[in-house]
C-alpha positions as CSV (number, residue, x, y, z in Angstrom):
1,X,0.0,0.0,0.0
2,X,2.9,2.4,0.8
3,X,4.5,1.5,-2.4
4,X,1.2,2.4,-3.9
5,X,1.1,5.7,-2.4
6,X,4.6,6.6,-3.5
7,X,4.0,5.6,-6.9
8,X,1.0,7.8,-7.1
9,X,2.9,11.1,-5.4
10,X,5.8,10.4,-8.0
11,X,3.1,10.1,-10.9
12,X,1.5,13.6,-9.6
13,X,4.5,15.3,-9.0
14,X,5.4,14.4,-12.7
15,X,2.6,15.6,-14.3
16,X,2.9,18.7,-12.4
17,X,6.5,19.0,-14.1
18,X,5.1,18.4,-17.4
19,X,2.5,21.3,-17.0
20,X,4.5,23.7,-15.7
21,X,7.3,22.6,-18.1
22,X,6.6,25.4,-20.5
23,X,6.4,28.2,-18.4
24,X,9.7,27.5,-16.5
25,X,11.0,27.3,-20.0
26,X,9.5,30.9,-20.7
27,X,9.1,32.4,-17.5
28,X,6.7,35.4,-17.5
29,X,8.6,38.9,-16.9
30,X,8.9,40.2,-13.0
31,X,6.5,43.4,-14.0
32,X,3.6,41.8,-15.8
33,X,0.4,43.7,-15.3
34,X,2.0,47.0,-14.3
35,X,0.6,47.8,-17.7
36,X,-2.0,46.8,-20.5
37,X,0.6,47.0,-23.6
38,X,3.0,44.2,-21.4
39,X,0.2,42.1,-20.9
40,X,-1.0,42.4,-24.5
41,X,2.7,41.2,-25.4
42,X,2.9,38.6,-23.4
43,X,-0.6,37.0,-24.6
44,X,-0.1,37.7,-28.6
45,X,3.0,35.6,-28.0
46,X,2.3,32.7,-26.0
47,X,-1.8,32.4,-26.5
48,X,-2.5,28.5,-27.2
49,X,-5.5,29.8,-29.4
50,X,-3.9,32.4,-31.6
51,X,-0.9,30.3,-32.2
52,X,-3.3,27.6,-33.7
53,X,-4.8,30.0,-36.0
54,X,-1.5,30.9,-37.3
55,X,-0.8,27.5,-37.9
56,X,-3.9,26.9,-40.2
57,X,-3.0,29.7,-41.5
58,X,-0.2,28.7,-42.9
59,X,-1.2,25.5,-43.6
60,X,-3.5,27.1,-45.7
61,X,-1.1,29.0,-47.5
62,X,0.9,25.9,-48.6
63,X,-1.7,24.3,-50.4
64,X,-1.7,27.5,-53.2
65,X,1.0,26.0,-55.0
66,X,-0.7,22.7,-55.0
67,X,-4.4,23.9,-56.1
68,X,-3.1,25.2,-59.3
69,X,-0.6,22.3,-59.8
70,X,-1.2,19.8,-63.0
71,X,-2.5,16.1,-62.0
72,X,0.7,14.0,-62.0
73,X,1.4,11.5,-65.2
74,X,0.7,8.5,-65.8
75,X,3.4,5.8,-67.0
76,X,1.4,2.6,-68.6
77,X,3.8,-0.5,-69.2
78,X,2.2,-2.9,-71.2
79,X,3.9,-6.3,-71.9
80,X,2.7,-7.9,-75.2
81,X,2.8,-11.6,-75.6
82,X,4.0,-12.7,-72.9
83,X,3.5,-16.6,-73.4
84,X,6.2,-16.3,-76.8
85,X,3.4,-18.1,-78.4
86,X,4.5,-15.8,-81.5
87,X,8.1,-16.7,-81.6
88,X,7.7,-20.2,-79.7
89,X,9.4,-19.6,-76.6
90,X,7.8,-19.6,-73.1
91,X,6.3,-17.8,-70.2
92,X,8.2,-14.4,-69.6
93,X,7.5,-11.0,-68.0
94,X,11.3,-9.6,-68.7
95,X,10.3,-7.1,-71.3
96,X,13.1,-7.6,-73.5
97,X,11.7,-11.6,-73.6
98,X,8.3,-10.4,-74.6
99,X,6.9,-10.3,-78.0
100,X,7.0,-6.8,-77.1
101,X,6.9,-3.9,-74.6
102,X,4.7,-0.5,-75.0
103,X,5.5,2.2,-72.8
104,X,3.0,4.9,-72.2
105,X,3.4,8.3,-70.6
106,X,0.1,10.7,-70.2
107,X,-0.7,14.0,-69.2
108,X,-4.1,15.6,-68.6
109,X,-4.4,19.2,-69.0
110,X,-7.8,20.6,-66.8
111,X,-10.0,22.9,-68.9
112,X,-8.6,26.5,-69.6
113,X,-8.3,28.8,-66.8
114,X,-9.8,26.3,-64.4
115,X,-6.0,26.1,-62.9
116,X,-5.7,29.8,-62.3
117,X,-9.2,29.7,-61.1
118,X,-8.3,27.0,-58.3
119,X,-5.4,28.7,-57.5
120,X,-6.8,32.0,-56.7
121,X,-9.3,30.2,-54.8
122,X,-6.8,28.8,-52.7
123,X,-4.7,32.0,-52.4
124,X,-8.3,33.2,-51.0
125,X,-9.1,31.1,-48.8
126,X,-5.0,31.0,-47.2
127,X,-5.8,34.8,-46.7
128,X,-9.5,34.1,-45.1
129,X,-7.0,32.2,-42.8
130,X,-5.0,35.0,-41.9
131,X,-7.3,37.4,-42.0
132,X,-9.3,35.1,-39.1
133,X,-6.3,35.0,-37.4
134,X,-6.1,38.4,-37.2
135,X,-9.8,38.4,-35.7
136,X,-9.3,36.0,-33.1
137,X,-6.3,38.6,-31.9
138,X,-8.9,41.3,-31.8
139,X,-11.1,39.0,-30.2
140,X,-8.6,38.2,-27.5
141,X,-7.3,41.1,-27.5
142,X,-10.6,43.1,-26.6
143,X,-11.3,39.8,-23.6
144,X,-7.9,41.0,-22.0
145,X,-8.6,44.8,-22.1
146,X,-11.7,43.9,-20.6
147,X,-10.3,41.6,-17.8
148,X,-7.3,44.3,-17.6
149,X,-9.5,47.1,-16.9
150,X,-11.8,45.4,-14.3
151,X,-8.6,44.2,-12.4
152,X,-7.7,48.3,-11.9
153,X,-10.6,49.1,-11.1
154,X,-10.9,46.7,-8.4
155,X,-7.2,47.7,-7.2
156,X,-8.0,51.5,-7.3
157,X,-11.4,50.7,-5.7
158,X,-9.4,48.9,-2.9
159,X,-6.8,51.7,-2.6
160,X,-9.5,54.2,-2.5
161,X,-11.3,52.8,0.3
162,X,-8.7,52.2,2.1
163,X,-7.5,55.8,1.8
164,X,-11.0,56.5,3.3
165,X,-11.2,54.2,6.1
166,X,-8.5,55.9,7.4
167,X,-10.8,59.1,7.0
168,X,-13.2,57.3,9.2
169,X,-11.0,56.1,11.5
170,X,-9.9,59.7,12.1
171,X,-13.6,61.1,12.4
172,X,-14.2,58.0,15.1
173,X,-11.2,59.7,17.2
174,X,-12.7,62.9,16.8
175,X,-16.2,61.3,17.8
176,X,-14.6,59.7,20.6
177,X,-12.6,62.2,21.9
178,X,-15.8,64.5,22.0
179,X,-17.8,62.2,23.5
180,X,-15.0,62.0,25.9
181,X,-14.8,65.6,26.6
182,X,-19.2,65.5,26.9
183,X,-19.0,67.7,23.8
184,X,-21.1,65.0,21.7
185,X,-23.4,61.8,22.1
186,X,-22.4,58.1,22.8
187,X,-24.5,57.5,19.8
188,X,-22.1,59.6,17.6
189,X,-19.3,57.1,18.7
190,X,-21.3,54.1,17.9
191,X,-22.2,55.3,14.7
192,X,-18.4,55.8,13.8
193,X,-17.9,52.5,14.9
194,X,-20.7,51.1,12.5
195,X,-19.5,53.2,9.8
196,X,-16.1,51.5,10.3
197,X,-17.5,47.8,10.0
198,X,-19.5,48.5,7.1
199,X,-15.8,49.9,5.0
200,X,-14.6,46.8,6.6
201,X,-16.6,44.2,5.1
202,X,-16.6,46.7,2.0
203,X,-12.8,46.1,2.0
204,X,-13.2,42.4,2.3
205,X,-15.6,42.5,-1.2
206,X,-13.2,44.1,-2.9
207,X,-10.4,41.8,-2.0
208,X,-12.5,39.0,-3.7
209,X,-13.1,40.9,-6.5
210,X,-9.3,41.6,-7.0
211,X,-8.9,38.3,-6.4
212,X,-11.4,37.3,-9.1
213,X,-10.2,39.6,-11.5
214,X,-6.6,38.4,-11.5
215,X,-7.6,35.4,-11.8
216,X,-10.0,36.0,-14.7
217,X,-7.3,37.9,-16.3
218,X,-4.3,35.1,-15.6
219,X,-6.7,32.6,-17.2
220,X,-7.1,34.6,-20.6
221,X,-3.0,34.7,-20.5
222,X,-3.2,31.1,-20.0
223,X,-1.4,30.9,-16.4
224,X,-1.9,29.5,-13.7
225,X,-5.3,31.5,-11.5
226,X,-3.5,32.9,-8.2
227,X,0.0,34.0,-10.6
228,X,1.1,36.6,-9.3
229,X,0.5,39.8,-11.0
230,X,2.3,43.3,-10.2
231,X,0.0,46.5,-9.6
232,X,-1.0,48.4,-12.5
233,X,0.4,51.7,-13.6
234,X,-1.6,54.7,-14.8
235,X,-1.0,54.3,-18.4
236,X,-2.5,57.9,-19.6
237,X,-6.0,59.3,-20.3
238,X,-8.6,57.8,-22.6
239,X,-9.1,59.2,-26.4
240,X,-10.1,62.8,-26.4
241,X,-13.7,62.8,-27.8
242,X,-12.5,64.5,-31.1
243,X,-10.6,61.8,-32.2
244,X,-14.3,59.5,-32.0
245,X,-15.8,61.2,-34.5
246,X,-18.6,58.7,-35.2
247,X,-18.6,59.0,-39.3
248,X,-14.8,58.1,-39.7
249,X,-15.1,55.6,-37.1
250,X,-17.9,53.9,-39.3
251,X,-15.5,53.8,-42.6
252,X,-12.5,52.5,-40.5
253,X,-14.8,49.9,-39.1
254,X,-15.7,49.0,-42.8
255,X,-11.9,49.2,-44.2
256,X,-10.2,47.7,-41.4
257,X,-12.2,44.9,-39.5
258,X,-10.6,41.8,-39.6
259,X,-14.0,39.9,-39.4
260,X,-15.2,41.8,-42.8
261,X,-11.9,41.3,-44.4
262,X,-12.0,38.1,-44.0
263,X,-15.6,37.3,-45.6
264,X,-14.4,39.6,-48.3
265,X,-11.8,37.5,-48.7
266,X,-14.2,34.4,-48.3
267,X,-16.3,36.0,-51.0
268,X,-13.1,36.3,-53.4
269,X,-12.8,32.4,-52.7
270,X,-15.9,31.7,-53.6
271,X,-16.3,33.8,-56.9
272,X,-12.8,31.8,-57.9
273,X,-14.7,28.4,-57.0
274,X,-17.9,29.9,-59.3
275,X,-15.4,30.0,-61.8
276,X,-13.5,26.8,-61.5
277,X,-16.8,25.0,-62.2
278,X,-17.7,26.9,-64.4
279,X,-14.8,25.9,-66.3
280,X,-15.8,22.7,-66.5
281,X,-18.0,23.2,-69.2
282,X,-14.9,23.2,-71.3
283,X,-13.0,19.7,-72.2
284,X,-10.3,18.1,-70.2
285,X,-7.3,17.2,-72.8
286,X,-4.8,14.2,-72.5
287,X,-1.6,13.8,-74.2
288,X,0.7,10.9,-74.1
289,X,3.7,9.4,-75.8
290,X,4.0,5.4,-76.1
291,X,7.3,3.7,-77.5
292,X,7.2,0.5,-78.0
293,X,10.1,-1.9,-77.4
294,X,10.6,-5.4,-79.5
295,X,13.3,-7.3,-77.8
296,X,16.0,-4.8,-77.2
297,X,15.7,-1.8,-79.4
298,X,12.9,0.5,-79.6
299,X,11.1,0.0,-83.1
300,X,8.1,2.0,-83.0
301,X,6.5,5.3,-81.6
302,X,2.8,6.1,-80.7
303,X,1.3,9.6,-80.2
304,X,-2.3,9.9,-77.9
305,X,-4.7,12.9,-77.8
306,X,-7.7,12.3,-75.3
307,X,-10.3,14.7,-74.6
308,X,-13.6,14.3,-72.1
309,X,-16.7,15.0,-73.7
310,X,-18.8,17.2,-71.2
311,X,-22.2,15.4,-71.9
312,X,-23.7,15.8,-68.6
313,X,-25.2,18.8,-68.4
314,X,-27.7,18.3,-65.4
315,X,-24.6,17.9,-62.8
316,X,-22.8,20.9,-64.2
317,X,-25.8,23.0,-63.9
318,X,-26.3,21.6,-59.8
319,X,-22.8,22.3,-59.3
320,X,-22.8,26.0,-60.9
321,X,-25.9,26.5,-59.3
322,X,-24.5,25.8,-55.9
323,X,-21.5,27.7,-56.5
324,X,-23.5,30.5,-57.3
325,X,-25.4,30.2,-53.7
326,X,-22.2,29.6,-52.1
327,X,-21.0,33.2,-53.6
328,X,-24.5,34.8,-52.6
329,X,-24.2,33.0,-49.0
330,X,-21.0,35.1,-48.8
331,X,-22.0,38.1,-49.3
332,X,-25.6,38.0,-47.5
333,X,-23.0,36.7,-44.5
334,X,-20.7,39.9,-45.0
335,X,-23.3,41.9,-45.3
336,X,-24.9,41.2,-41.7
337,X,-21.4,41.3,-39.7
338,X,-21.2,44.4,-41.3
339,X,-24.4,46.1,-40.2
340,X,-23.8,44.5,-36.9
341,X,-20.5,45.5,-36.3
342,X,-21.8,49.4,-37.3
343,X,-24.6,48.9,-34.6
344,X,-22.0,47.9,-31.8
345,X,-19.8,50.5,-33.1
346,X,-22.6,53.3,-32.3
347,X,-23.7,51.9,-29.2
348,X,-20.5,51.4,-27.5
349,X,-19.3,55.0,-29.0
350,X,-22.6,56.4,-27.2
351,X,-21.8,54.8,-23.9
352,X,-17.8,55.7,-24.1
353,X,-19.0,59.3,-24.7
354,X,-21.2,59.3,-21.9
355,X,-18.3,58.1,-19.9
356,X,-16.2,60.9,-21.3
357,X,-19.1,63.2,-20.0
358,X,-19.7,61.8,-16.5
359,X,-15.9,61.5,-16.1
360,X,-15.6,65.5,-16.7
361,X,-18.6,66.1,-14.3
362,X,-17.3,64.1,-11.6
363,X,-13.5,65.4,-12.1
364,X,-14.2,69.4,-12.5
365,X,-17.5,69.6,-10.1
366,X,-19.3,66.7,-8.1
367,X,-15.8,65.7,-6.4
368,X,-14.4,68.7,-5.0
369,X,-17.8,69.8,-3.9
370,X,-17.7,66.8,-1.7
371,X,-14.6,67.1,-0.8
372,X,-15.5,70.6,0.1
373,X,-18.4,69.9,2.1
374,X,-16.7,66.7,4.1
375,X,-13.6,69.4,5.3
376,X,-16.6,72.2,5.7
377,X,-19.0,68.9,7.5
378,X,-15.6,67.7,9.8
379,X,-14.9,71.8,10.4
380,X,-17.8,71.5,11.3
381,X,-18.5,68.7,13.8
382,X,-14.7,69.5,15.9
383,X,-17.0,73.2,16.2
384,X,-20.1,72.0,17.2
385,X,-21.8,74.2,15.1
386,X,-22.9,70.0,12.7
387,X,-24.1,67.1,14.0
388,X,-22.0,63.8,13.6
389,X,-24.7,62.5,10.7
390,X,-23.9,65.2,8.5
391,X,-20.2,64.5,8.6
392,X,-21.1,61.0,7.7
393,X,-23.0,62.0,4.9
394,X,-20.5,64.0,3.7
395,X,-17.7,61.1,4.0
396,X,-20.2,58.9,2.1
397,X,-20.9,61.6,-0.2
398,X,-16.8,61.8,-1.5
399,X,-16.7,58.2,-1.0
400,X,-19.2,57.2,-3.9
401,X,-18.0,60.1,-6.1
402,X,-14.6,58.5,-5.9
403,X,-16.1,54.7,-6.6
404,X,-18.1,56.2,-9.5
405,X,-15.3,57.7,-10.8
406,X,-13.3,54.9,-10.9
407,X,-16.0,53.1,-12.0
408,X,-16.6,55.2,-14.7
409,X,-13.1,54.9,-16.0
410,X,-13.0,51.0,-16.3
411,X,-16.4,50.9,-18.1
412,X,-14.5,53.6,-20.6
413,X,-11.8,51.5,-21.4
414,X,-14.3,48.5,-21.6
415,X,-16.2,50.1,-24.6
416,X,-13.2,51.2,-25.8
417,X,-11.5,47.5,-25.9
418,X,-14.5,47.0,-27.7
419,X,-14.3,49.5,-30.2
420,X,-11.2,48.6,-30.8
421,X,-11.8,45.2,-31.6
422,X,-13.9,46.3,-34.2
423,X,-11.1,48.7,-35.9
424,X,-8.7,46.0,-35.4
425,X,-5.8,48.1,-34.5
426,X,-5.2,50.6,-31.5
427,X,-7.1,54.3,-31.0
């Protein structure tokens, strides 16, 4: 049984190895997730998922020299009286002990242009490859900005409060101290006390959800859930609201996604395949060359020309017919990711504007007027002249302008990810 056990540990502590194999080999660098652009590098070269759709795409790049590629020849040997009966001799299969020996070699040429038309195809499709390669990046791209940006918030949430429960713990002195001196209530103690809790087990829900975030965020950079992860760093204001300007958004969208390039290059693929069959209308031609051998020498020479007569009109028609769909398919296809991807352009440039509007409220007014009345409230309260319950109001006050505001920010550069996902490249 102990034997058992020791095997088992040994086969757990191996597979453990093996899955951490990789990133021993590569380990991840000391400041990852100080800032968005390090963790963007660090996915784009190491993500499982994109680096499969690189592969295929170039896999599918390597079969364009093969789609337009001629069928390989055929050799023919054909051994001619192979019993002697001719000569009187016996059984032989040497062909210089035959009666004799033909040798054919043929080619088949497909119809004209359907080559070139296969190949293009192919070239098509290689790029539809790339070009989906591209839009998983956004994809994945826009997931990590999204997971990025909810992982500050929840650290500058946590550092905020923090910074304020050490507001409360001051206006609890004060509180104290008064009720002390028989300047204030017991109840003004008790309620700073309260107060106190409640930032507490505030503190301890945002602990989880900067737990939760990191490990949401170590998950889409394929690590392992409690990595560590270094603080973030402020990495500079949003886009100013004049460079959203929502009509040349709308033509980048349509010039630059990589979903739409990629059924325009699915669309290119399928025209080519339209035209492949189509070319199949046309014969199919056949050469070949046959010497033929008697004995040892070479005593005569055969020329073959072969062509496919294309009686059967009914399967041509199906298969043009569903090429034809296949090309429509395409484009009905493009069509709706494009008017989809214009609809979540507007509605997320709507909601990041808002953002941009709230943000400048909260900066420029609602924030230092409630950091003016909470100094004018605690003033105040050490006075006399304001009961403890307006200071409180007024610490809650700054204390929900400063979540909002952070708040604010994260769900900014959430739209924004996903804005830029749809522009496939960087505002």
């Amino acid at each position: 049984m102990k034997t058992l056990h020791a095997v088992r540990r040994a086969a757990g502590a191996l597979a453990l190895a093996l899955l951490c194999g990789v990133a021993a080999a590569q380990p991840a660098p000391p400041d990852l997730g100080a800032t968005l652009s390090g963790v963007l590098a660090y996915a784009k070269e190491r993500h499982p998922e994109l680096r499969a759709m690189r592969h295929e795409a170039d896999a599918a790049a390597q079969r364009v020299g093969a789609a337009g590629a001629l069928p390989d020849p055929m050799l023919q040997v054909e051994l001619r009286d192979v019993t002697n009966e001719m000569s009187g001799g016996s059984f032989n299969l040497l062909p210089a002990r035959v009666g004799s020996t033909r040798y054919q070699l043929r080619q088949t040429f497909p119809a004209w242009g359907s080559r070139d038309a296969k190949r293009d195809a192919a070239a098509a499709t290689a790029d539809e490859a790339a070009r989906r390669a591209d839009a998983t990046w956004a994809e994945l791209a826009m997931r990590i900005k999204t997971a990025y940006a909810r992982y500050r918030q929840a650290h500058e949430s946590l550092a905020q409060t923090r910074a304020l429960l050490d507001l409360v713990d001051r206006l609890e002195h004060v509180a104290a101290a008064r009720y002390a001196g028989g300047l204030a209530a017991q109840q003004d103690a008790i309620r700073a006390q309260v107060e106190r809790t409640s930032m507490l087990s505030d503190l301890a829900m945002l602990e989880s959800e900067l737990r939760s975030a990191r490990a949401r965020l170590n998950g889409l950079l394929v690590r392992a859930t409690d990595a560590p992860l270094a603080e973030p760093r402020d990495e500079g204001a949003l886009p100013t609201l004049a460079r959203l300007d929502a009509a040349t958004l709308r033509e980048r969208v349509l010039a630059r996604n990589p979903q739409l390039a990629a059924e325009d290059a699915r669309i290119r693929a399928a025209e080519r395949s339209k035209d492949a069959v189509f070319a199949n209308r046309y014969p199919m031609f056949t050469l070949g060359v046959a010497p033929i051998q008697t004995r040892n020498r070479i005593g005569e020479w055969e020329l073959m020309f072969e062509v496919n007569i294309p009686l059967q009109q009914k399967t041509r028609r199906s298969e043009e017919a569903e090429a034809a769909a296949m090309v429509a398919a395409a484009q009905a296809r493009r069509e709706a990711i494009a008017t989809e991807a214009l609809a979540v352009l507007g509605e997320n440039l709507a909601a990041l504007e808002a953002a941009h509007r709230v943000e400048t409220l909260t900066q420029a007014s609602l924030l230092p007027q409630a950091e003016v009345t909470l100094a004018a409230a605690l003033a105040g309260y050490e006075t006399g002249k304001v009961d403890f319950a307006t200071v409180l109001d007024a610490q809650r006050q700054i204390r929900q302008a400063r979540l909002a505001l952070i708040k604010t920010r994260a769900e900014a550069r959430m739209r924004l990810a996903e804005i830029e996902r749809l522009l496939g490249e960087e505002l």
